[in-house]
Kinemage of the C-alpha trace (Angstrom):
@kinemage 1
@onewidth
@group {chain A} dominant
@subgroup {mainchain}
@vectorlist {calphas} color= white
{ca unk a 1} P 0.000 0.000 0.000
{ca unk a 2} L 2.613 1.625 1.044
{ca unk a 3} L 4.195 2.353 -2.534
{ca unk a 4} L 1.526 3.085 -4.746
{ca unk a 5} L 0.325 5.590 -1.996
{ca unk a 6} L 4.211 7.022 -2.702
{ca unk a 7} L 3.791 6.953 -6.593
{ca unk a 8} L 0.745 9.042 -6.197
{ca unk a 9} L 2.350 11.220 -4.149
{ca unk a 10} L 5.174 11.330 -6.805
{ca unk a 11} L 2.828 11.905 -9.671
{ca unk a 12} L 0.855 14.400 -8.347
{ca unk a 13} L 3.676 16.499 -7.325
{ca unk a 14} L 5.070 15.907 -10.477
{ca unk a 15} L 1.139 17.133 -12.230
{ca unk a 16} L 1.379 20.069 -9.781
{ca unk a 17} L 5.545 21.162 -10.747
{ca unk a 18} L 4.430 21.101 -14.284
{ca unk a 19} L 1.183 22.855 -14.138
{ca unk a 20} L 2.626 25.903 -11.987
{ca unk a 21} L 5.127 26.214 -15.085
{ca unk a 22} L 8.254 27.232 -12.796
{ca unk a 23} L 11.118 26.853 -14.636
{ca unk a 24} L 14.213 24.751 -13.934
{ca unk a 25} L 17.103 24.612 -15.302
{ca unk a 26} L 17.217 21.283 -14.670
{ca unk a 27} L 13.893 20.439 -15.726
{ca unk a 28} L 14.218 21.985 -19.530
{ca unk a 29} L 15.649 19.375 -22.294
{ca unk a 30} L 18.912 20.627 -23.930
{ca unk a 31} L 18.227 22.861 -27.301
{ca unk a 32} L 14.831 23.633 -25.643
{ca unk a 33} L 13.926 27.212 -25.617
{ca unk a 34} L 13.572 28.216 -21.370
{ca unk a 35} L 10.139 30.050 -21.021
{ca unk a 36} L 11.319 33.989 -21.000
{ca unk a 37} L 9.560 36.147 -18.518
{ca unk a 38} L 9.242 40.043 -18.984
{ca unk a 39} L 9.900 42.416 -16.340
{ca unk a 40} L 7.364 45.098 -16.124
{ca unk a 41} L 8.923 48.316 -15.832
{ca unk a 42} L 6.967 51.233 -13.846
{ca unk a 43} L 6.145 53.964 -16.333
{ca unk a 44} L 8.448 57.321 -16.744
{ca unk a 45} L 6.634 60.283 -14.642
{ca unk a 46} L 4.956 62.508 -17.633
{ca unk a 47} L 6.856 65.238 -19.212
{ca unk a 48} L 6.261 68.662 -18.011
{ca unk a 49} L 4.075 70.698 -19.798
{ca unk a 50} L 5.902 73.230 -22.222
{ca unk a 51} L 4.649 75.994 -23.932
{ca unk a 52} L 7.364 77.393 -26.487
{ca unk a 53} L 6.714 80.397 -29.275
{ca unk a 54} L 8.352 82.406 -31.439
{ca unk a 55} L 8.545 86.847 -30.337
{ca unk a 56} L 7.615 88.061 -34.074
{ca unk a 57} L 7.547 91.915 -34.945
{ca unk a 58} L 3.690 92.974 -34.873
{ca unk a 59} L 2.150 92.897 -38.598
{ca unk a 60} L 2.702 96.972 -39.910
{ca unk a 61} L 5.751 97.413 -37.939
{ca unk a 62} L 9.399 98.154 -38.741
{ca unk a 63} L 10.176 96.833 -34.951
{ca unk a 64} L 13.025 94.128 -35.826
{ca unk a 65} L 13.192 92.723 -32.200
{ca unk a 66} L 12.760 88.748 -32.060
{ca unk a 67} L 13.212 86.104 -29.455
{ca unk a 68} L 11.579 82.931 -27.529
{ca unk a 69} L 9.450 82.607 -25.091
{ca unk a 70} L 8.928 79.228 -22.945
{ca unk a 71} L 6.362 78.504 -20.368
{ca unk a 72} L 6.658 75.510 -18.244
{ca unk a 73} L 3.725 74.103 -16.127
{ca unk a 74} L 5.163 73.611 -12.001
{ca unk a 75} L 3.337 71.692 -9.392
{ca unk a 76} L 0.969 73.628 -8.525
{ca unk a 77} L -1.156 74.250 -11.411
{ca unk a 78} L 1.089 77.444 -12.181
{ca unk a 79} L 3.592 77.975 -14.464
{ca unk a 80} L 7.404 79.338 -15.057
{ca unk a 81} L 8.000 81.487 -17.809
{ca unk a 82} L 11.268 82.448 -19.423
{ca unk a 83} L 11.689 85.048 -22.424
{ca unk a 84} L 15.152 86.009 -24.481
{ca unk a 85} L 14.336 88.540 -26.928
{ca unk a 86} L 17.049 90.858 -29.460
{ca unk a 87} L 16.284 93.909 -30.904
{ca unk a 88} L 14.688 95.890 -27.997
{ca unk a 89} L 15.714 99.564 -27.556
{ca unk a 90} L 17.808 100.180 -24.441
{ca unk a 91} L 15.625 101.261 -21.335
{ca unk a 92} L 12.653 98.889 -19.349
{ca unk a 93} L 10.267 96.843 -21.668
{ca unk a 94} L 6.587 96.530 -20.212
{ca unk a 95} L 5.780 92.605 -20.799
{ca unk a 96} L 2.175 90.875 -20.148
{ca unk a 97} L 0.285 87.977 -21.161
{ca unk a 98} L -2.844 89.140 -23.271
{ca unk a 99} L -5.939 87.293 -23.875
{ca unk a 100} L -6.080 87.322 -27.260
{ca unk a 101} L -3.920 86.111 -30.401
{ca unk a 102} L -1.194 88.819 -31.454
{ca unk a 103} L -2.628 91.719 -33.614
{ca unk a 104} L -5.973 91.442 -31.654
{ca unk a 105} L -6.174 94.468 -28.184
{ca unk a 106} L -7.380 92.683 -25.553
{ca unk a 107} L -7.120 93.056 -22.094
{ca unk a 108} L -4.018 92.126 -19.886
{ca unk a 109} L -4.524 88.588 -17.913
{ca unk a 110} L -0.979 88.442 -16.624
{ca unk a 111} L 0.493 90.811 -15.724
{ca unk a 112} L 4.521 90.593 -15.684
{ca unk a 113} L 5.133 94.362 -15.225
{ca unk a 114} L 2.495 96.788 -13.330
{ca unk a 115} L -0.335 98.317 -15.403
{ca unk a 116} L -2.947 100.370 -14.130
{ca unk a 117} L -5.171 97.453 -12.791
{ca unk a 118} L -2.615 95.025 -11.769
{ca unk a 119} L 0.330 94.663 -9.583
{ca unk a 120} L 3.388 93.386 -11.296
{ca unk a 121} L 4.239 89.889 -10.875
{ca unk a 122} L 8.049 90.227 -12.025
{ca unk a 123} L 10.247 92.944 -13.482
{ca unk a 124} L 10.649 94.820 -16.840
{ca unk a 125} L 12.927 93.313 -19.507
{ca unk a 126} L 16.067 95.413 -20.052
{ca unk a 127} L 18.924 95.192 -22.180
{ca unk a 128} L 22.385 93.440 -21.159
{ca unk a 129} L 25.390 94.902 -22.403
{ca unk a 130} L 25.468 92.535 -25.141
{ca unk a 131} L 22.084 93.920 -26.315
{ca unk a 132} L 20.336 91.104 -25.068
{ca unk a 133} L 16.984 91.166 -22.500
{ca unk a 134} L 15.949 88.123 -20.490
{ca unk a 135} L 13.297 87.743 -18.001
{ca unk a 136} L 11.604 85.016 -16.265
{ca unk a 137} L 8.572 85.113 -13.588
{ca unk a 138} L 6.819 82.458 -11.689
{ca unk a 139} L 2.735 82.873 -11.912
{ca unk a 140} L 0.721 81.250 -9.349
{ca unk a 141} L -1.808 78.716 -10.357
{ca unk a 142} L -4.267 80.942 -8.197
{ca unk a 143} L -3.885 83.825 -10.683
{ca unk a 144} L -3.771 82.353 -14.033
{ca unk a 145} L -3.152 77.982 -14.359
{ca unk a 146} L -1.734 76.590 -17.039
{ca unk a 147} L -4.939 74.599 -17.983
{ca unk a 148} L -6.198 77.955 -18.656
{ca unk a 149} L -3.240 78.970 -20.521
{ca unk a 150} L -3.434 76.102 -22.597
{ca unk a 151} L -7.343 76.377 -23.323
{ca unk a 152} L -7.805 79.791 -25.053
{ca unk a 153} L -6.146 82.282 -27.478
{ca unk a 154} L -3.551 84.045 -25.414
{ca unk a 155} L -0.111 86.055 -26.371
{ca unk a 156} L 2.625 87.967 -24.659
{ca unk a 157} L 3.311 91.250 -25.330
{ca unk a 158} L 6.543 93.433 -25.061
{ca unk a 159} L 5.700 97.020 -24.832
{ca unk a 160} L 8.107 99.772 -26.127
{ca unk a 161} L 8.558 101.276 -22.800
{ca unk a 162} L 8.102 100.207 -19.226
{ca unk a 163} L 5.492 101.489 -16.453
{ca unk a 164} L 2.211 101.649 -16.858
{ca unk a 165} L 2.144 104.159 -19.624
{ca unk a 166} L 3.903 101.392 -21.780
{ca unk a 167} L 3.228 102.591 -25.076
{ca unk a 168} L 2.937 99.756 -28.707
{ca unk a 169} L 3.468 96.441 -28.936
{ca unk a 170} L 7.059 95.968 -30.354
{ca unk a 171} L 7.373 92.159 -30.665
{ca unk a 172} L 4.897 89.470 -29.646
{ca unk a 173} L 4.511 85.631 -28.970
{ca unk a 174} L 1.270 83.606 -29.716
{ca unk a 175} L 0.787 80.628 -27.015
């Protein structure tokens, strides 16, 4: 009784090993393939959003000032932007993000640089001594977010002077 009780045991350990599929090197034949397993890898956190545009003379213009403009979503539903722009004339440079496309007045949303309604959020652009003007600001989700940003017609604006009298439009970026 004794031993067919053991070759039952045998077999059905044997009908168990083989259904669980664990592999063995011992276990596969030579020349046969070893079952392959795939590792999943966790996915890559998403890519920040970016914004990036082009600072293009307004149409009827002879202003020749051009440069980039990038805006970068942060964590909190805000957003970092960062502007390089050539051409302006030496002093301060209002700047502002308008809620319309370029060529279209329309009020100020975001306002970089004081106007009459609004306190500014950063600082005027202004000319290096290479005859270069940079400027970057951080705007708070709880002012304007970047879903907004990225659900309408909005562009930035460089003024020809700085204050709140700024004066034209001398180069702007559609976003």
């Amino acid at each position: 009784m004794r031993s067919h009780f053991a070759i039952a045991t045998v077999a059905l350990f044997a009908a168990a090993f083989v259904a669980c599929d664990v592999p063995d090197d011992e276990t596969a034949m030579p020349g046969e393939e070893r079952p392959s397993y795939e590792i999943e890898t966790p996915p890559a956190p998403p890519a920040p959003s970016v914004v990036t545009a082009r600072f293009e003379a307004p149409e009827g213009t002879e202003s020749d000032v051009s440069g980039d403009v990038i805006l970068t979503a942060d964590d909190l539903d805000g957003f970092r932007v960062e502007a390089t722009l050539v051409g302006l004339s030496d002093g301060p440079h209002a700047w502002h993000i308008h809620s319309a496309a370029c060529g279209t007045e329309a009020p100020v949303v975001v306002p970089f640089t004081e106007t009459a309604d609004a306190e500014a959020l950063g600082e005027p652009l202004t000319n290096d001594d290479a005859g270069t003007a940079t400027g970057s600001v951080t705007v708070p989700g709880d002012v304007f977010s970047f879903d907004m940003l990225e659900e309408g017609d909005y562009s930035v604006h460089v003024h020809e002077r700085g204050g709140t009298d700024h004066g034209a439009t001398v180069a702007c970026a559609n976003l």
